[in-house]
N, C-alpha and C positions, 0 to 999 in steps of 0.2 A: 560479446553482444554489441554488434556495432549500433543498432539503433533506439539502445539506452542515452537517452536526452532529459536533460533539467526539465522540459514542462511535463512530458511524460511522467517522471515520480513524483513532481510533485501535484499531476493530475490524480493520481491513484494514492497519497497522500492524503488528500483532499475525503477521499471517498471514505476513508478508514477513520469510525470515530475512536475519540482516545477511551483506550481503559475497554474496548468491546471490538472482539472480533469480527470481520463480515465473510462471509464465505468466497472464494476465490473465483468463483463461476459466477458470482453476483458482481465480483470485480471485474472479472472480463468482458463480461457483456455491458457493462456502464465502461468501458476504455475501447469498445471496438474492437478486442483483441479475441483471440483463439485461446480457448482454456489453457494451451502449454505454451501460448508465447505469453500467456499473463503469467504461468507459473515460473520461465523464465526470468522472468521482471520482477516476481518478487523472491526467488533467490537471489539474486543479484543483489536487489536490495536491502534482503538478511543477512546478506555477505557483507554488506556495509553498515550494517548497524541500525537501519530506520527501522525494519517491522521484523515481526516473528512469525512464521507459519506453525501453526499444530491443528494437530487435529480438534474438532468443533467437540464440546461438550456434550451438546443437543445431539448430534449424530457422527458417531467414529469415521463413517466414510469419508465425510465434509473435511477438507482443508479451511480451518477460519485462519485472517492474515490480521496481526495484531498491532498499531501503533508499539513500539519502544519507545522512550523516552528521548534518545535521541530525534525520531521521526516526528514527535510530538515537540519539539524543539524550532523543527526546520519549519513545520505546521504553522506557529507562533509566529516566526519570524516573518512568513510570507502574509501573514495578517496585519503585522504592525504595519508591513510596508504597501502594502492596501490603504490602510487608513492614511499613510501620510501622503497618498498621491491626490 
C-alpha cells in the first residue's frame, strides 16, 4: 500500500472514538475514500496494531473499526502535541 501516509491514520484515528466502534462505510465517507480502499487502510492498520475490525453488534453485516490501545496511545500523543503548539 504505497499511499499509506502518517496524516492519513492518523486522520481516520481521529474519527474513531475510544472504547466504541464506528462502522467502516461511515469511515470512508468522512476520509473521501472508496469502501475497499478504506478497508485496505484499516487492515494495514490491524496489521500494525492501532485498531481492530469486527463485526458491529447492532448489525452482523456492518464492519465497526475499534481504537486498540495502542491507536488510543498515538491518539494521546497527537493531542498533547496540539496543545503544546
Amino acid at each position: 500500500m504505497n499511499w499509506l501516509n502518517a496524516a492519513l491514520v492518523d486522520e481516520l484515528l481521529h474519527y474513531v472514538p475510544p472504547r466504541v466502534g464506528v462502522p467502516l462505510v461511515w469511515l470512508a465517507e468522512r476520509l473521501d475514500l472508496s469502501p475497499r480502499s478504506c478497508a485496505e487502510l484499516v487492515r494495514e492498520m490491524e496489521r500494525r496494531g492501532l485498531v481492530s475490525a469486527r463485526r458491529a453488534h447492532y448489525d452482523r453485516r456492518c464492519i465497526a473499526v475499534v481504537l486498540t490501545p495502542a491507536g488510543a496511545a498515538r491518539v494521546e500523543r497527537g493531542r498533547r502535541l496540539d496543545l503544546a503548539a
